[in-house]
OpenMM code with the backbone's topology and positions (N, CA, C; nanometers):
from openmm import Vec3, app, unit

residues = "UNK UNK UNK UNK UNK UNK UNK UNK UNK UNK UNK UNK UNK UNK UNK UNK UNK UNK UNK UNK UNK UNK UNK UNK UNK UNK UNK UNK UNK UNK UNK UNK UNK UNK UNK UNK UNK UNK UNK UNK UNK UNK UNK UNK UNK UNK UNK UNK UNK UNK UNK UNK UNK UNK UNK UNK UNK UNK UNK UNK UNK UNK UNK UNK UNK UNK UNK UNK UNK UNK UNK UNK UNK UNK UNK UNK UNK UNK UNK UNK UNK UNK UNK UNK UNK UNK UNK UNK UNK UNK UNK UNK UNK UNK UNK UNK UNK UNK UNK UNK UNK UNK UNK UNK UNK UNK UNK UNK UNK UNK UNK UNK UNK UNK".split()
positions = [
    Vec3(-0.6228, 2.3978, -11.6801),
    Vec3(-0.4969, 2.4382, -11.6211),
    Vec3(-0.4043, 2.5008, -11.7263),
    Vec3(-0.3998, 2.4346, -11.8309),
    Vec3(-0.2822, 2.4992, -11.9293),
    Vec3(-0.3397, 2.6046, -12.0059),
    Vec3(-0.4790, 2.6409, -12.0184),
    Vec3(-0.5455, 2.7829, -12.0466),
    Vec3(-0.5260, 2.8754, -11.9873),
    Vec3(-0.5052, 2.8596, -11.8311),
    Vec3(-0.4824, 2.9548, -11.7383),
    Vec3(-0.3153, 2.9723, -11.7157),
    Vec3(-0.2406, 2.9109, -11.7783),
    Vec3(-0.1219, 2.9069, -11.7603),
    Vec3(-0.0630, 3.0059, -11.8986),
    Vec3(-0.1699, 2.9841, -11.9854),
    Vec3(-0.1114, 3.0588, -12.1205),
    Vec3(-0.1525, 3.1746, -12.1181),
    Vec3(-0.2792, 3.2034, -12.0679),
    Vec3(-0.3333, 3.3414, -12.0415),
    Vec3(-0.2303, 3.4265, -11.9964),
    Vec3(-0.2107, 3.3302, -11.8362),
    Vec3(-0.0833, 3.4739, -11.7258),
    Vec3(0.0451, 3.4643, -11.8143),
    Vec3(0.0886, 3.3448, -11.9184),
    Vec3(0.1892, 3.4251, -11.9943),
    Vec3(0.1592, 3.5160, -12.1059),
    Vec3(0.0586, 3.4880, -12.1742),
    Vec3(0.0471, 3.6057, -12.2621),
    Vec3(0.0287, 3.7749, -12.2069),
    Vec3(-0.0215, 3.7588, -12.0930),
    Vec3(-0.1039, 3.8177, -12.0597),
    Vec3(0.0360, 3.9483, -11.9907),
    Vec3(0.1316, 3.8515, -11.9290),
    Vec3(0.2915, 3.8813, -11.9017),
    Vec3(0.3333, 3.9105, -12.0021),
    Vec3(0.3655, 3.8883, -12.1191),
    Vec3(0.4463, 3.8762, -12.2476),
    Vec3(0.3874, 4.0040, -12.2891),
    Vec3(0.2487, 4.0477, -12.3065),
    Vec3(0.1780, 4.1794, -12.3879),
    Vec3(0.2535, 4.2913, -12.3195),
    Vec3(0.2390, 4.2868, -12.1590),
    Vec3(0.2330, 4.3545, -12.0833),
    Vec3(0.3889, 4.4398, -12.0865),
    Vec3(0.5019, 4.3319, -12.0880),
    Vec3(0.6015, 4.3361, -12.0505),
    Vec3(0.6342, 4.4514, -12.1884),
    Vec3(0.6286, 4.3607, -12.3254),
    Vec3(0.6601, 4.4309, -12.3974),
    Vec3(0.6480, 4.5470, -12.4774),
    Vec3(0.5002, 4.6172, -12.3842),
    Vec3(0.4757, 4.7609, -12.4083),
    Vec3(0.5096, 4.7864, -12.3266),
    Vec3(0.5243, 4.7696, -12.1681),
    Vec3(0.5974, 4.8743, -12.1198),
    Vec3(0.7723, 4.8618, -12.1780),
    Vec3(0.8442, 4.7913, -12.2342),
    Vec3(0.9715, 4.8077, -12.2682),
    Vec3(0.9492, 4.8827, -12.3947),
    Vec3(0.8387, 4.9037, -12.4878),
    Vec3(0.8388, 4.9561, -12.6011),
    Vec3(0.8374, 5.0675, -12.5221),
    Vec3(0.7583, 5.1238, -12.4557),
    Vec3(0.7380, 5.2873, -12.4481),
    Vec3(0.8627, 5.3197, -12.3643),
    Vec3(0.9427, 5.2234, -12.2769),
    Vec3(1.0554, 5.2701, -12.1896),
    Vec3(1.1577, 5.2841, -12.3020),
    Vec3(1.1687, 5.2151, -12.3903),
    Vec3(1.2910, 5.2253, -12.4943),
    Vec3(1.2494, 5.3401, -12.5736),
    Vec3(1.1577, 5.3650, -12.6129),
    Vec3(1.1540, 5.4890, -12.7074),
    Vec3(1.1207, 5.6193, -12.6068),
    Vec3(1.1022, 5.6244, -12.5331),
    Vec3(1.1410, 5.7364, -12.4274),
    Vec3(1.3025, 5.7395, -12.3710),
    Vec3(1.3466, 5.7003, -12.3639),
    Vec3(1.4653, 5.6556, -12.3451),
    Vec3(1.5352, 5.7274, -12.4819),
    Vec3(1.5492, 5.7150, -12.6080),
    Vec3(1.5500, 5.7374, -12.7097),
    Vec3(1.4950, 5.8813, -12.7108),
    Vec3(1.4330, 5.9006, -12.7235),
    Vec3(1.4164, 6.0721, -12.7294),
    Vec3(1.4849, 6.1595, -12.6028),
    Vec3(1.4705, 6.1360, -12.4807),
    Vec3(1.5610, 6.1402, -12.3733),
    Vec3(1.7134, 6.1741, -12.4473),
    Vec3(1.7689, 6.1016, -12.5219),
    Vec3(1.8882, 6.0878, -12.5751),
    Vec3(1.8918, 6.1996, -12.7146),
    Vec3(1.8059, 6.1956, -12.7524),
    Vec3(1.7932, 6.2944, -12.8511),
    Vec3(1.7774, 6.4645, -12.8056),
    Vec3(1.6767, 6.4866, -12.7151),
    Vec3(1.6704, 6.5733, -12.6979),
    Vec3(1.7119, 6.6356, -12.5566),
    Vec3(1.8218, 6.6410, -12.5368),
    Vec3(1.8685, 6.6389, -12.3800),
    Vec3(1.8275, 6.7500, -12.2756),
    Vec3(1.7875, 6.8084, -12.1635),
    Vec3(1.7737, 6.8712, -12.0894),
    Vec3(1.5984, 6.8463, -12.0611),
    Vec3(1.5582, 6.8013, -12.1329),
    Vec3(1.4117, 6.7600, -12.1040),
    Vec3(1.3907, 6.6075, -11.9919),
    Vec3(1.2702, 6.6986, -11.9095),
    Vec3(1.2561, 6.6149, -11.7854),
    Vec3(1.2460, 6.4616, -11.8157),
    Vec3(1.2544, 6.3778, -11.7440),
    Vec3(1.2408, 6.2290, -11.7685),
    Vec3(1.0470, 6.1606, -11.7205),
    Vec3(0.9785, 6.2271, -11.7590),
    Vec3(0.8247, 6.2055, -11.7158),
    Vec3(0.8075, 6.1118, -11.8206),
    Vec3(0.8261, 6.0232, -11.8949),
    Vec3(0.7904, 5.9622, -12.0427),
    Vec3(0.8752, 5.8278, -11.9288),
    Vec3(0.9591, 5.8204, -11.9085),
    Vec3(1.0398, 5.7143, -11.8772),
    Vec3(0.9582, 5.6376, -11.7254),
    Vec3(0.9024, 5.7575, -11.6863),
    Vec3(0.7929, 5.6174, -11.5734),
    Vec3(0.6565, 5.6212, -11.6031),
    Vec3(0.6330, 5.6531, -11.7418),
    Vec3(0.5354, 5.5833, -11.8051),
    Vec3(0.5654, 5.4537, -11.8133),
    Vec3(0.6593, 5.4293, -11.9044),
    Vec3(0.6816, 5.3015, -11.9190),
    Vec3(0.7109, 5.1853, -11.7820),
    Vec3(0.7894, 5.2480, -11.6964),
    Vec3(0.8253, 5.1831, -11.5283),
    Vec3(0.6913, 5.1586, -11.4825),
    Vec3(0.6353, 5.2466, -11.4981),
    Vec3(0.4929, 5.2002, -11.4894),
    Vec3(0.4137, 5.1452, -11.5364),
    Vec3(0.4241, 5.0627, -11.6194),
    Vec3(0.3711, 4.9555, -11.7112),
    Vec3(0.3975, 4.8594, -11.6751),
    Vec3(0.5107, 4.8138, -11.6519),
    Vec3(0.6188, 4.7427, -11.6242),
    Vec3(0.6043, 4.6612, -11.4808),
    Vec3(0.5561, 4.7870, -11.3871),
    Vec3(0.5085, 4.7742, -11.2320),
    Vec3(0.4247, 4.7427, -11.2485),
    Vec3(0.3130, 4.7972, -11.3001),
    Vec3(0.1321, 4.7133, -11.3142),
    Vec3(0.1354, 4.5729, -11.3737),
    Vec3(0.2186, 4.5857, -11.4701),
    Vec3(0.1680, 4.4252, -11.5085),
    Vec3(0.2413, 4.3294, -11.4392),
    Vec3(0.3546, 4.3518, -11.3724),
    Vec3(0.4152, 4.2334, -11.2298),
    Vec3(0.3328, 4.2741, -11.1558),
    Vec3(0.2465, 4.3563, -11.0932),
    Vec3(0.1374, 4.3220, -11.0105),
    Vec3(0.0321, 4.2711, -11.0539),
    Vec3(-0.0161, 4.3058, -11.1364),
    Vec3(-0.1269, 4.2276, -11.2127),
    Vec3(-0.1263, 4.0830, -11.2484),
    Vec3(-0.0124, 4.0472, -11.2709),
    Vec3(0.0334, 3.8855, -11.2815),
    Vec3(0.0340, 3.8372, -11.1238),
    Vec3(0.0931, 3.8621, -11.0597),
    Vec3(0.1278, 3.8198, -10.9066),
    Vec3(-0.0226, 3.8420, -10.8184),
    Vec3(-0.1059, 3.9523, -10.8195),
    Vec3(-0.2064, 3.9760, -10.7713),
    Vec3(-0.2979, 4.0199, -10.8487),
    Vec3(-0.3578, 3.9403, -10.9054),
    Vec3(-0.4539, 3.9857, -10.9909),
    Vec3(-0.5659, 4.0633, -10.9545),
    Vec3(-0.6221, 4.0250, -10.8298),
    Vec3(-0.7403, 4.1171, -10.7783),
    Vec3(-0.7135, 4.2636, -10.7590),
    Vec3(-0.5976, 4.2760, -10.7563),
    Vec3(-0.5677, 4.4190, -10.7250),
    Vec3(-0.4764, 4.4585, -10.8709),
    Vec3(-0.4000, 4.4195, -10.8879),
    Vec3(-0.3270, 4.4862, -11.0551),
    Vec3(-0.4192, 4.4516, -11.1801),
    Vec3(-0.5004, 4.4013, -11.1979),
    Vec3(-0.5701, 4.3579, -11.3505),
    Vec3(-0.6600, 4.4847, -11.3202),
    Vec3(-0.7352, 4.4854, -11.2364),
    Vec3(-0.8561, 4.6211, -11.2608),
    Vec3(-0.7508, 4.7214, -11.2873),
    Vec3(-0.6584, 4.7937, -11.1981),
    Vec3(-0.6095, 4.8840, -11.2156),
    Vec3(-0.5317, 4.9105, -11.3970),
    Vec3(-0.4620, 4.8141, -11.4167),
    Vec3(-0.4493, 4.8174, -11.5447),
    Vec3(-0.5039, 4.8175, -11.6523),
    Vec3(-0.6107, 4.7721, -11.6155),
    Vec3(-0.7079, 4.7560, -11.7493),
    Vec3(-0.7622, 4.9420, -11.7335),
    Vec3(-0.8056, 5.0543, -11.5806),
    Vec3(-0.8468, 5.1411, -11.5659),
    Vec3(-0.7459, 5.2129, -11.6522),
    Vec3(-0.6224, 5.2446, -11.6086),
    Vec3(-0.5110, 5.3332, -11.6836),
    Vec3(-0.4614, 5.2602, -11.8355),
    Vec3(-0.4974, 5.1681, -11.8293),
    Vec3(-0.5236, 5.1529, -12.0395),
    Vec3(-0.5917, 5.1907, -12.0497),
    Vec3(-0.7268, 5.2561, -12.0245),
    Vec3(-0.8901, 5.3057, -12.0642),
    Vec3(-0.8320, 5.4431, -12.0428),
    Vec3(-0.7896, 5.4900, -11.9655),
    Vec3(-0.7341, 5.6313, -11.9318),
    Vec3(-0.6480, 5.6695, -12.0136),
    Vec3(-0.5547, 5.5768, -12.0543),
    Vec3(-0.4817, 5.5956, -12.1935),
    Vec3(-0.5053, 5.5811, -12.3610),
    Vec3(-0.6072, 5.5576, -12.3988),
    Vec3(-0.6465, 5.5524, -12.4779),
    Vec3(-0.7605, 5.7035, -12.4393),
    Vec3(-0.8171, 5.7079, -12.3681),
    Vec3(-0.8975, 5.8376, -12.3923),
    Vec3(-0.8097, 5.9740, -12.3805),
    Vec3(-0.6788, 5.9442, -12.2744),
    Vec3(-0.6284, 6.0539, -12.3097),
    Vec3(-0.5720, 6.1199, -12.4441),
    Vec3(-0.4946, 5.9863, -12.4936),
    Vec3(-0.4704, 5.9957, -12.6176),
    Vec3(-0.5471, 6.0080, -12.7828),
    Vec3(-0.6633, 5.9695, -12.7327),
    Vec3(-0.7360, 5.9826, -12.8498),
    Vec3(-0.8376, 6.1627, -12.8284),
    Vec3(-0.8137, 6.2055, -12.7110),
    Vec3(-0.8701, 6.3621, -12.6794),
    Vec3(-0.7673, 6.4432, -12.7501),
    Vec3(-0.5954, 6.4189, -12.8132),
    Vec3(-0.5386, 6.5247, -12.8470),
    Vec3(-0.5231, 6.4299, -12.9831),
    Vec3(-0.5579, 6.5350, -13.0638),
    Vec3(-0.5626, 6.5523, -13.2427),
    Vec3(-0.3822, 6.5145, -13.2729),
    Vec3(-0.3059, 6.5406, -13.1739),
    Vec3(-0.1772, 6.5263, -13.2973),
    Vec3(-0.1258, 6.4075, -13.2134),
    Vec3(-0.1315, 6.3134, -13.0923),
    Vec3(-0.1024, 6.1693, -13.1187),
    Vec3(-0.1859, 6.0668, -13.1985),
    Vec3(-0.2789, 6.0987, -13.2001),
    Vec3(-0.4159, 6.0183, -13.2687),
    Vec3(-0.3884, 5.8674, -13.2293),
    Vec3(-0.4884, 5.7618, -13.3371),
    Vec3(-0.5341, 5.6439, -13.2995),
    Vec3(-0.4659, 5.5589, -13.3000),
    Vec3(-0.3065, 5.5363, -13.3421),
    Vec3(-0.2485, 5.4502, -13.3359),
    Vec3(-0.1145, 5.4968, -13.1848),
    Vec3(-0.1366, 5.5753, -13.1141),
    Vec3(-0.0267, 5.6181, -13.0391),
    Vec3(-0.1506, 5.5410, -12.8912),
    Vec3(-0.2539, 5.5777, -12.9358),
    Vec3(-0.3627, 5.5556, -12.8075),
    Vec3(-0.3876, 5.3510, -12.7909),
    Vec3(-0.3874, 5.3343, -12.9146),
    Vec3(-0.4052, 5.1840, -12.9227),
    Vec3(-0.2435, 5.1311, -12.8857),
    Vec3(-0.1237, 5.1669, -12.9217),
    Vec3(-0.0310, 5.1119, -12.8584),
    Vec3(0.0003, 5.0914, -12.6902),
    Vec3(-0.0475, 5.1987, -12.6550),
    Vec3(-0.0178, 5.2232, -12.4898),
    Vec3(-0.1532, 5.1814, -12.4509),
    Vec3(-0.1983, 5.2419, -12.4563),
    Vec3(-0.3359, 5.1759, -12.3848),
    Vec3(-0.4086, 5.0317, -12.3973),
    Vec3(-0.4154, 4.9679, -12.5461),
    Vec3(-0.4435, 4.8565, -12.5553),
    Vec3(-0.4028, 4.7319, -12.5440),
    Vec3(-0.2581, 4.7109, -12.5471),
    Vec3(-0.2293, 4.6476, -12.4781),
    Vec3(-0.2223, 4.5975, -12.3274),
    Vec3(-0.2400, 4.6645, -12.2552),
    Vec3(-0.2473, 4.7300, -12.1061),
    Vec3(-0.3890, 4.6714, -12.0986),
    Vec3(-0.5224, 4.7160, -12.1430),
    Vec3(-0.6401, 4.6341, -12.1044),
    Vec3(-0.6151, 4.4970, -12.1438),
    Vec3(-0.5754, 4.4876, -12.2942),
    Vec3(-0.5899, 4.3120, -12.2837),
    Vec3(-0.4782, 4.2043, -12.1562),
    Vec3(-0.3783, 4.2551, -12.1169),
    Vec3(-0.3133, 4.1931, -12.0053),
    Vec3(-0.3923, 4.2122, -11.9197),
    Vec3(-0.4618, 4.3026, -11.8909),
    Vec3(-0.5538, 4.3037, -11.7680),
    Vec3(-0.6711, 4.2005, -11.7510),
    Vec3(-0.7467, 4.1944, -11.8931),
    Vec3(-0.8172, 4.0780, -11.9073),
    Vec3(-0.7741, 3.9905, -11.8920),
    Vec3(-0.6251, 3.9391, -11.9279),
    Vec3(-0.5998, 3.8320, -11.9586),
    Vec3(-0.5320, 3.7701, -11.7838),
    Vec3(-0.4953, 3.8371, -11.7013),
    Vec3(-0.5049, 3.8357, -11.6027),
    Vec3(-0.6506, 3.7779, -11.5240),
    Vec3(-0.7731, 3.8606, -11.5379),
    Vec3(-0.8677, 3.8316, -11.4655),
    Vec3(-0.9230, 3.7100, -11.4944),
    Vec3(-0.8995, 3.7008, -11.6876),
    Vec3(-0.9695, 3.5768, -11.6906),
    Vec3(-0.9014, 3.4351, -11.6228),
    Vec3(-0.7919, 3.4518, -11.6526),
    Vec3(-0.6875, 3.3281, -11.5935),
    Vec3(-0.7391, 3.2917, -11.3895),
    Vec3(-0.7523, 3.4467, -11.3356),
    Vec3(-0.7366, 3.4126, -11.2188),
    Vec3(-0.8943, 3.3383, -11.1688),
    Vec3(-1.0200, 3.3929, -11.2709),
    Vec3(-1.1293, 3.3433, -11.2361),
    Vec3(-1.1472, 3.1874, -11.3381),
    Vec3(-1.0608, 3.1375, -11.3696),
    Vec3(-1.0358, 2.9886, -11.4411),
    Vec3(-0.9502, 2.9290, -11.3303),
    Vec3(-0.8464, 3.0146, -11.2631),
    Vec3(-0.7833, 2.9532, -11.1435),
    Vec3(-0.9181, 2.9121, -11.0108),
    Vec3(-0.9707, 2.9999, -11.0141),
    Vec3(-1.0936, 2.9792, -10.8608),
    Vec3(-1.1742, 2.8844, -10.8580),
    Vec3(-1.2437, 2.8787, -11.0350),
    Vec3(-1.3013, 2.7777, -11.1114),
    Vec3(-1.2625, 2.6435, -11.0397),
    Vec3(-1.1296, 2.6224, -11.0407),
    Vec3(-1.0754, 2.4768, -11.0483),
    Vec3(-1.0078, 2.4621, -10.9100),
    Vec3(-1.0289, 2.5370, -10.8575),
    Vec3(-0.9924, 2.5591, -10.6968),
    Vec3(-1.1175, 2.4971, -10.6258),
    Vec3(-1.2432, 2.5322, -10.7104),
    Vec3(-1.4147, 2.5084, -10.6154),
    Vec3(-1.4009, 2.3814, -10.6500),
    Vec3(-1.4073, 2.3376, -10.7502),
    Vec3(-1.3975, 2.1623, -10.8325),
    Vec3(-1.3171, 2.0623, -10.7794),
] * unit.nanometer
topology = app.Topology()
chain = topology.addChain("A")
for resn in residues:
    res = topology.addResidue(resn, chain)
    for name in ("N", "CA", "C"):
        topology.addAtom(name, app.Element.getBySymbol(name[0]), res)
């Protein structure tokens, strides 16, 4: 029980705080460079949204998140000038909440059959 309890918080805690990393530093350039569209800022809303679904419904938000971290890391690692540390911030965090989601919810079912 308290494995599966630490998982959905870590798993909340990773989640939460990359999407506030990428919403704050979009946000931040937003401010810097003004007249440019706001497409960077529901990246992050969207992080934000997947991993409260992914916590709350895991069968349906953990795959999806863990898919668009895999999507984010390949997008990012296909263009030469964000490279490997822009792809591992956004994207990797995002799969491990997703794991950390699935594993919790199949330790929850576990002890549901028992």
């Amino acid at each position: 029980m308290k494995t599966r309890n630490t998982l959905n918080w870590l798993g909340l805690v990773i989640g939460l705080l990359c999407g506030l990393f990428w919403l704050t530093f979009s946000t931040l350039e937003l401010i810097g460079t003004p007249g440019e569209p706001p497409w960077e800022l529901g990246v992050g809303l969207s992080i934000l949204v997947l991993t409260l679904v992914g916590r709350f419904f895991p069968r349906i938000g953990s795959p999806i998140l863990i898919v668009i971290g895999l999507a984010g890391v390949v997008f990012f690692l296909s263009r030469p000038a964000s490279g490997f540390v822009v792809a591992l911030t956004l994207g990797g965090p995002m799969i491990v909440a997703g794991i950390f989601f699935l594993v919790a919810f199949a330790i929850s079912r576990r002890l549901a059959k028992t």
